[in-house]
Structures are given as structure tokens and as C-alpha cells.
N, CA, C and O of each residue as an XYZ file, in Angstrom:
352
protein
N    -123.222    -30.865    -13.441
C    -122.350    -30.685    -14.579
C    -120.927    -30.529    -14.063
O    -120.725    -29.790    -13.100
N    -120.077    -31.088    -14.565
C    -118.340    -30.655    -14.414
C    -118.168    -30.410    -15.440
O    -118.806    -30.695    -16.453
N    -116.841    -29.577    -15.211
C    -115.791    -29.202    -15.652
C    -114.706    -29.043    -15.505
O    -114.260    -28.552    -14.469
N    -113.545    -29.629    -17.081
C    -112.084    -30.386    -16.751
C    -111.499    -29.138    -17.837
O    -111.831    -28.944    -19.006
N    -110.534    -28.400    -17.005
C    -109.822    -27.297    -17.828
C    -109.035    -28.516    -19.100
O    -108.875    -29.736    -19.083
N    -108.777    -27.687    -19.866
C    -107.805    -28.454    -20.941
C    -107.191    -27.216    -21.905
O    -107.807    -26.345    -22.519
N    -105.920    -27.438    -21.816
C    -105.150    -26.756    -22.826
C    -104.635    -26.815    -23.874
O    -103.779    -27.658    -24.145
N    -104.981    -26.085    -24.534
C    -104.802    -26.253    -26.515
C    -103.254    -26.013    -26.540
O    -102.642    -25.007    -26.180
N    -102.720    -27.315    -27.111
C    -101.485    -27.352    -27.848
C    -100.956    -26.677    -28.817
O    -101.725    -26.640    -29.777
N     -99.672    -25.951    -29.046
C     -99.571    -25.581    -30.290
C    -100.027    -25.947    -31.111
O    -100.844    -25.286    -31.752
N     -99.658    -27.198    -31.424
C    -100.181    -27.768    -32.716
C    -101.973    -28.232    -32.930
O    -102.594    -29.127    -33.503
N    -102.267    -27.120    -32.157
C    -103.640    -27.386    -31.692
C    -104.305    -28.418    -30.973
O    -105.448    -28.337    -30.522
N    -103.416    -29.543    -30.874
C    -104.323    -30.287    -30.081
C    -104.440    -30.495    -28.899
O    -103.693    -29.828    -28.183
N    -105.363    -31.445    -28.236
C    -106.322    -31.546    -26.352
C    -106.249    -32.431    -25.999
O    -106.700    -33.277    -26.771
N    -105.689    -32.977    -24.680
C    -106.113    -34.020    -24.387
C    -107.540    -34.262    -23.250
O    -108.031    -33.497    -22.420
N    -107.777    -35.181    -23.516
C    -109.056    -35.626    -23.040
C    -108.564    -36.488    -21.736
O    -107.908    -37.529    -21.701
N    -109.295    -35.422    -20.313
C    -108.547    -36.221    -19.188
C    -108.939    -37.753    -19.212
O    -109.796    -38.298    -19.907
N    -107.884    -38.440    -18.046
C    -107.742    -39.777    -18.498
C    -109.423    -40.438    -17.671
O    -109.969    -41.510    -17.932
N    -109.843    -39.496    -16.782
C    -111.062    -39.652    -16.097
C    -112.136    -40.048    -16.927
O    -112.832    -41.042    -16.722
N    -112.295    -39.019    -18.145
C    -113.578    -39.139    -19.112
C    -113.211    -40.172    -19.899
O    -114.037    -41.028    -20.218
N    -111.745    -40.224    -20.363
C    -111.769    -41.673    -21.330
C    -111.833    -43.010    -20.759
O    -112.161    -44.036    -21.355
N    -111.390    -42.857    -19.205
C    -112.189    -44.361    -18.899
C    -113.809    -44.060    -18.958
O    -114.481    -44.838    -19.634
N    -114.173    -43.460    -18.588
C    -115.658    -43.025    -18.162
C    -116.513    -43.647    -19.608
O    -117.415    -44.485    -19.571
N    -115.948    -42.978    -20.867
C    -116.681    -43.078    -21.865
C    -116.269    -43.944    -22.997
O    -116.489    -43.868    -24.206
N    -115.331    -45.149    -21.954
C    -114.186    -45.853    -23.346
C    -113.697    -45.681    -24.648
O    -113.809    -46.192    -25.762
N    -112.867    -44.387    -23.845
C    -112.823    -44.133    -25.423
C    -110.931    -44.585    -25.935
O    -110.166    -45.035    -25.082
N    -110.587    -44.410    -27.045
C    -109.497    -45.188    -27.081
C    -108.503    -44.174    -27.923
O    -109.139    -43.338    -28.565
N    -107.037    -44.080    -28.049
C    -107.029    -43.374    -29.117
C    -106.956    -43.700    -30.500
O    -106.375    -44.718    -30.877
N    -107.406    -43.052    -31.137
C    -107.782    -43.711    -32.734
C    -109.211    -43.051    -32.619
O    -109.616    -42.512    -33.649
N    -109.917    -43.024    -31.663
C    -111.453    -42.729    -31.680
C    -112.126    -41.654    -32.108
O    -111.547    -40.632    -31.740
N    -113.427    -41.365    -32.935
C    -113.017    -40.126    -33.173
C    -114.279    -38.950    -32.031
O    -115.221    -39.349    -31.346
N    -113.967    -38.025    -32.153
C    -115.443    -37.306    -31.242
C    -115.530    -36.294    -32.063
O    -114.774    -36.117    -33.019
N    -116.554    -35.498    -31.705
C    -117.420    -34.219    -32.430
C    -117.239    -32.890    -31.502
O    -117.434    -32.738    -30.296
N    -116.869    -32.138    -32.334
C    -116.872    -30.693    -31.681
C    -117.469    -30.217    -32.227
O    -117.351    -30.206    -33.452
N    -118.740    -29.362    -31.361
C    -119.490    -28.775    -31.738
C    -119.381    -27.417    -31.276
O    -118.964    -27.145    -30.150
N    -119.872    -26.260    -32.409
C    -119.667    -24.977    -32.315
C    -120.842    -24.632    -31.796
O    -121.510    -25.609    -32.136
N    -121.797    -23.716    -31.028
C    -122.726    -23.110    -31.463
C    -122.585    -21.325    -30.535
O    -122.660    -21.240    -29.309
N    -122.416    -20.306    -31.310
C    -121.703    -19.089    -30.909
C    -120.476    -19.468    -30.113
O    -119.504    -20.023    -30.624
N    -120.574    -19.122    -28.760
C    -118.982    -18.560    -28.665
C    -119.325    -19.951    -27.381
O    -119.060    -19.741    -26.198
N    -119.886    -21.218    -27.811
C    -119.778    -22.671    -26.930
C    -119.213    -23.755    -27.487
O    -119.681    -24.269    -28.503
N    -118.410    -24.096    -27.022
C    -118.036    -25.482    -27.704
C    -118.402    -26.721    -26.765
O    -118.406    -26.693    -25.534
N    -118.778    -28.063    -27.765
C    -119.492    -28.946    -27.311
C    -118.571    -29.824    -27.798
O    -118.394    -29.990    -29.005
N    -117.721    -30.636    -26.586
C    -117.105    -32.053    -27.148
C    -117.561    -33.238    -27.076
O    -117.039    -33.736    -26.078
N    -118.642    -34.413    -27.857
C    -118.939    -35.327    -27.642
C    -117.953    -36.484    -28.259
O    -117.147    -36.466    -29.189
N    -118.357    -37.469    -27.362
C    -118.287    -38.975    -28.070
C    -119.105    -39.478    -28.712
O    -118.596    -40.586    -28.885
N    -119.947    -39.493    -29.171
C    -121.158    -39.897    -29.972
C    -121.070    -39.313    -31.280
O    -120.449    -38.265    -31.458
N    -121.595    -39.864    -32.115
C    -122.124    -39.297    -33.477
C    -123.752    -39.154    -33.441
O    -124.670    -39.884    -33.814
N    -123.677    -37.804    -32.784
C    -125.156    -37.366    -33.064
C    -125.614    -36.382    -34.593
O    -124.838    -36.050    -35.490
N    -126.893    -36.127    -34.513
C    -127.034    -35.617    -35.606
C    -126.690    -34.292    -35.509
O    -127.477    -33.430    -35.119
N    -125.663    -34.100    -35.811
C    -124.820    -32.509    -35.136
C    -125.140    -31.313    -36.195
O    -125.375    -30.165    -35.819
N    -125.128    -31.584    -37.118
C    -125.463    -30.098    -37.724
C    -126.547    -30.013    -38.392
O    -126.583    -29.204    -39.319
N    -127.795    -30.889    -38.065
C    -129.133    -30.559    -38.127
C    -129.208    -30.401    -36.650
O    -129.557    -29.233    -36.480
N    -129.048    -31.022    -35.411
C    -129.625    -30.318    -34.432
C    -129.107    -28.889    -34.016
O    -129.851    -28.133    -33.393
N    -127.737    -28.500    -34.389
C    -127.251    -27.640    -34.271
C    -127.984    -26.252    -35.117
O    -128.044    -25.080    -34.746
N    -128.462    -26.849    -36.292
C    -129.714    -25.894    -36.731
C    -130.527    -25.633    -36.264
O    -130.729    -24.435    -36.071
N    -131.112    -26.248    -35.983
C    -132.384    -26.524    -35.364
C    -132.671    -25.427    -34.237
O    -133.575    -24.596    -34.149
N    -131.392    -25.768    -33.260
C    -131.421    -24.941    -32.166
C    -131.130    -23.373    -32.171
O    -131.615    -22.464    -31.498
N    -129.993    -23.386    -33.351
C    -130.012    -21.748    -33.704
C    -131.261    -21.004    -33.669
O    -131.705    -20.024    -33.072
N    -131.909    -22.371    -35.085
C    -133.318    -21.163    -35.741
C    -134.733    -21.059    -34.899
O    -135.834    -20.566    -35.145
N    -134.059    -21.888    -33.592
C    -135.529    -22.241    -32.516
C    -135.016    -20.530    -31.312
O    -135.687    -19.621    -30.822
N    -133.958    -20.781    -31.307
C    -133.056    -19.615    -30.182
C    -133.577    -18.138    -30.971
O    -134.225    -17.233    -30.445
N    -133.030    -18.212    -32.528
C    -133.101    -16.902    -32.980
C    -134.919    -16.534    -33.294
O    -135.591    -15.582    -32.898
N    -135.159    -17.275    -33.831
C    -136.986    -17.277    -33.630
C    -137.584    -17.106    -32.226
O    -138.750    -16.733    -32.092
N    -137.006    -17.303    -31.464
C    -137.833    -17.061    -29.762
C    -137.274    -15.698    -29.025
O    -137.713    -14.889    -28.208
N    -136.141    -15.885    -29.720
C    -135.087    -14.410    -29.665
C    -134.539    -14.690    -28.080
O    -134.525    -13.709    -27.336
N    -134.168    -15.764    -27.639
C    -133.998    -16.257    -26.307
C    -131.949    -16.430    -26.903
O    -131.536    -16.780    -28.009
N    -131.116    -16.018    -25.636
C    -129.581    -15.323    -25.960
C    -129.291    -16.918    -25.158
O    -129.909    -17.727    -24.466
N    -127.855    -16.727    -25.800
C    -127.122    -17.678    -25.671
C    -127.251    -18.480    -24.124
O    -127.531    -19.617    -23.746
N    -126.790    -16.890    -23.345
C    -127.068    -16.752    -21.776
C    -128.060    -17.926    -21.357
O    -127.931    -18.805    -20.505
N    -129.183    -17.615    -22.319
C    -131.025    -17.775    -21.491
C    -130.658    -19.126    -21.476
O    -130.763    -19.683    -20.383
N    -130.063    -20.103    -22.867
C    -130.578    -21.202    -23.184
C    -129.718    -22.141    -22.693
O    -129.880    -23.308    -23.052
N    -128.721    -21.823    -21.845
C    -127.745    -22.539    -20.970
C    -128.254    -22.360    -19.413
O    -128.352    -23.322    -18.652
N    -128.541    -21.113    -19.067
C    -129.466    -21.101    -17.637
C    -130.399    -21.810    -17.778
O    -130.888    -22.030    -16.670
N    -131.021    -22.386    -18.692
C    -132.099    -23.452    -19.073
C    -132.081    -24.359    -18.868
O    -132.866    -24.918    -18.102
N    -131.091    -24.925    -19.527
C    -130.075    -26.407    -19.651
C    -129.993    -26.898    -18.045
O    -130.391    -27.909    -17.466
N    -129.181    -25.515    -17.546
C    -129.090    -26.037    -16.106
C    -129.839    -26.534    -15.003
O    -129.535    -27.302    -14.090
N    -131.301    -25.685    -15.402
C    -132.277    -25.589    -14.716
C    -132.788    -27.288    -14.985
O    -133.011    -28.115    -14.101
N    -132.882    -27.483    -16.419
C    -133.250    -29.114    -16.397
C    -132.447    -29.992    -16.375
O    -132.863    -30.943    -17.038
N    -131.038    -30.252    -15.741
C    -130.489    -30.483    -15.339
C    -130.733    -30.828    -14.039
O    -130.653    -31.992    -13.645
N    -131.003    -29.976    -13.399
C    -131.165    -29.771    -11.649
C    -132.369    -30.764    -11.702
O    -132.317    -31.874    -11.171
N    -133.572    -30.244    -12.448
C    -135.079    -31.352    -11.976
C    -134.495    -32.985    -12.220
O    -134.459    -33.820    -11.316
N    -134.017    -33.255    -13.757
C    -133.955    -34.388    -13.659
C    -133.061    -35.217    -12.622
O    -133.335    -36.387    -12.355
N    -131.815    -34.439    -11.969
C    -130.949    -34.838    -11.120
C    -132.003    -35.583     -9.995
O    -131.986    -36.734     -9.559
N    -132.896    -34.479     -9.719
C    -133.764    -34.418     -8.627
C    -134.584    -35.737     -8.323
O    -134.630    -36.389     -7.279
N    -135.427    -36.010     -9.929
C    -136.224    -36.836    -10.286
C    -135.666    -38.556    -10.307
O    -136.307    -39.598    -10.169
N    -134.425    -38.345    -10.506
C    -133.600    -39.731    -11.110
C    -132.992    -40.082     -9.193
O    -132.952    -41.223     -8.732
N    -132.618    -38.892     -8.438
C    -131.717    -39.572     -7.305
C    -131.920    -38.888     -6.125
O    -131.092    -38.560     -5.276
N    -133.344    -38.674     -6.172
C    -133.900    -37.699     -4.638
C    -135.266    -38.149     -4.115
O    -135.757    -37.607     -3.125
């Protein structure tokens, strides 16, 4: 996983380093999705199904009672296997 600091403009807005917009062609005019879920924000390029999966995952997190913490040490963890699986 990386990460590219970015600083919020007065006028609120971000730019998107020039790395990821070649990476993910993106253009300006384009639009992306910010996603909330507690105190994470998620910037995609895609139009996924964002606020049903974004449900989804709340009422799966708050039903298992598993913290914000758990379900990102998670993420990472399958992260790492598939890295493993795809280029080892």
C-alpha cells in the first residue's frame, strides 16, 4: 500500500499527484468518489457501489463488533497474502 500526503486547499480542494493520474488516466473534468467510513477516507476512480457497500460494511463491522483498527489490520493482512500469491 502507499501513501501520497495531499493538502486541502482553502477553497477545499486536492490535488491528485501527477503519479496516480497517469497511473489511473485520469483527466481533469473526471469525476472520483470519496468515501467516508468513520474517521477513513477512501478516494477512488471508479464508480463503485459506494453507499450500499459502505453499508454493508458498517452493519457487518458493527454486528461482529470488530473496530475500525481490527478491519484495516485485516485489509493489510490480505493485502500481504495476495501480494505473496500474485508475485512470490
Amino acid at each position: 500500500m502507499k501513501s501520497f500526503p495531499i493538502r486541502l486547499q482553502q477553497d477545499g480542494t486536492i490535488a491528485v499527484p501527477k503519479l496516480i493520474q497517469d497511473k489511473l488516466n485520469l483527466h481533469e473534468g473526471d469525476w472520483l468518489n470519496l468515501l467516508e467510513i468513520e474517521d477513513v477516507i477512501i478516494l477512488t476512480s471508479k464508480q463503485p457501489k459506494v453507499p450500499q457497500l459502505t453499508e454493508q460494511i458498517t452493519a457487518i463491522r458493527e454486528e461482529e463488533k470488530i473496530s475500525l483498527e481490527e478491519l484495516l489490520e485485516g485489509l493489510e493482512n490480505e493485502r500481504k497474502i495476495i501480494y505473496k500469491e500474485k508475485y512470490e
